[in-house]
C-alpha positions as a Markdown table, in Angstrom:
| # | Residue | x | y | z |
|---|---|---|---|---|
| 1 | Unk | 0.0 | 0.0 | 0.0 |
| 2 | Unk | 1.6 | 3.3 | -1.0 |
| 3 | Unk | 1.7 | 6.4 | 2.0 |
| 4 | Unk | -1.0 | 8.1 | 0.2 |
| 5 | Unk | -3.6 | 4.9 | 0.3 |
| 6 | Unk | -2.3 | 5.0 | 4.3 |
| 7 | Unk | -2.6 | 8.1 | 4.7 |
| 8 | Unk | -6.2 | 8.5 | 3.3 |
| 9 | Unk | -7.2 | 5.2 | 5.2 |
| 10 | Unk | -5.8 | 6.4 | 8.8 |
| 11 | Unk | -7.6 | 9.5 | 7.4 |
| 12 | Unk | -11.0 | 8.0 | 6.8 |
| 13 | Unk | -10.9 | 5.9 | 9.8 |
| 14 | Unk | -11.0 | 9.3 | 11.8 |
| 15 | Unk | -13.9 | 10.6 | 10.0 |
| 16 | Unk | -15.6 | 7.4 | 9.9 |
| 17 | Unk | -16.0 | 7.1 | 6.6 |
| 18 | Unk | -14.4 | 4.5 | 3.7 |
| 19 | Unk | -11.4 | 5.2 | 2.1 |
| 20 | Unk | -13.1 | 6.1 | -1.2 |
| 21 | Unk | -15.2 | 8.9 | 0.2 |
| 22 | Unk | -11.7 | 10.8 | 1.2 |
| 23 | Unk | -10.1 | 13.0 | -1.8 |
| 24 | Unk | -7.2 | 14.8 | -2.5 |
| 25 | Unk | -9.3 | 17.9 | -2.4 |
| 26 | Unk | -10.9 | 17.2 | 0.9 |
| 27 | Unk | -10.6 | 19.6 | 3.4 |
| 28 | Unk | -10.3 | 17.8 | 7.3 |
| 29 | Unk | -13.2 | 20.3 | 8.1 |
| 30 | Unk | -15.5 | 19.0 | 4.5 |
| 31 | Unk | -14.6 | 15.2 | 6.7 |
| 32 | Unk | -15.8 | 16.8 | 9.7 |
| 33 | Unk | -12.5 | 15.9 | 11.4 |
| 34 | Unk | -12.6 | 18.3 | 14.1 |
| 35 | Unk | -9.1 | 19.7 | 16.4 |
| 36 | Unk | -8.8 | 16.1 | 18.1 |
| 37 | Unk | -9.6 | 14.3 | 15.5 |
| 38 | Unk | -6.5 | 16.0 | 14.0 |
| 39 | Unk | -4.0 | 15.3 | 16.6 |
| 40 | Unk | -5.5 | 11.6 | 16.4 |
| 41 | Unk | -5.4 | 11.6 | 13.0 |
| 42 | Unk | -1.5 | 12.7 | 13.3 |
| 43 | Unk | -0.6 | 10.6 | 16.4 |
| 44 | Unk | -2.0 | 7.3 | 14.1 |
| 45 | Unk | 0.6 | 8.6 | 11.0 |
| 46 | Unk | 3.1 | 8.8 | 13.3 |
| 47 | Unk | 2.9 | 5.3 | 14.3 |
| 48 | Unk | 1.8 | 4.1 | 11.2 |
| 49 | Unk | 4.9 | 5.7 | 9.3 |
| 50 | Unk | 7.0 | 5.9 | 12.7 |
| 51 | Unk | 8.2 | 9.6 | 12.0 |
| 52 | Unk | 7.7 | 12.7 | 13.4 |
| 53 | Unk | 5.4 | 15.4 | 12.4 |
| 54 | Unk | 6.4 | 18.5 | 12.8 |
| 55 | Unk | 2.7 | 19.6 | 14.0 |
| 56 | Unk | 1.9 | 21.4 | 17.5 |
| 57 | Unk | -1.7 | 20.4 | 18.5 |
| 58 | Unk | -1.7 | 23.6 | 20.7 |
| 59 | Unk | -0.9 | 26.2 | 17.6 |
| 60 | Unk | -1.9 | 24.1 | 14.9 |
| 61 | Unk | -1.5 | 27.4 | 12.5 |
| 62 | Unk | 1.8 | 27.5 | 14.5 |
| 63 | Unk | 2.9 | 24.4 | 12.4 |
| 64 | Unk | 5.5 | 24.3 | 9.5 |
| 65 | Unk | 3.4 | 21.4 | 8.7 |
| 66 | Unk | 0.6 | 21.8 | 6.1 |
| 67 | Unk | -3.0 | 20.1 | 6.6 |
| 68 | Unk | -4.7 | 22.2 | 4.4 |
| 69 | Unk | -6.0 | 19.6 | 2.4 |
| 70 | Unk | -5.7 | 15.9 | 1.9 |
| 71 | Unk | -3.4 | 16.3 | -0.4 |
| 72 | Unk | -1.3 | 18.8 | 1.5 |
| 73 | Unk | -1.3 | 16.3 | 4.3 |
| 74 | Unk | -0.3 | 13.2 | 1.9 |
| 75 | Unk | 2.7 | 15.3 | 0.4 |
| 76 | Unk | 3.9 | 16.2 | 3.6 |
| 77 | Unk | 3.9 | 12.9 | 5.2 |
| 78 | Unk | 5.7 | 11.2 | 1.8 |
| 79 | Unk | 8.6 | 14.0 | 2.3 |
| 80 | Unk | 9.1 | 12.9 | 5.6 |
| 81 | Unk | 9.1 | 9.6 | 4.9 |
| 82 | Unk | 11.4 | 10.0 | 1.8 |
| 83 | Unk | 14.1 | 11.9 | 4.5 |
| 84 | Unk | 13.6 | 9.3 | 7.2 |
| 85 | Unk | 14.6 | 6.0 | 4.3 |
């Protein structure tokens, strides 16, 4: 399974929905993922991918990291990835 199908399932886990209802376009708020569903979503990546995101769940603006969009997120956790191999 490739990070982004990981990704999008940890993803749609959180919002209790199937994988194929998550797009690249999505927005965590059109999931209705709310603040902790975030940081849960993030914590599961971590472990999934065992890396660190560079995400502060108290200033989530704060955050070099982007979660924007799916897509945003997706890219950010395959460059991570890519630097941890």
């Amino acid at each position: 399974m490739s990070v982004k199908d990981r990704v999008i399932a940890i993803i749609a886990e959180q919002a209790v929905l199937e994988p194929s209802d998550v797009t690249m376009d999505s927005t965590l708020e059109d999931l209705g993922i709310d603040s902790l569903g975030l940081v849960e979503s993030i914590f599961a990546i971590e472990e999934e991918f065992d890396i660190a995101v560079p995400f502060n769940a108290n200033e989530p603006t704060e955050s070099d990291f982007d979660i924007s969009n799916v897509a945003a997120i997706v890219a950010g956790i395959e460059k991570l990835v890519a630097e941890q191999a």
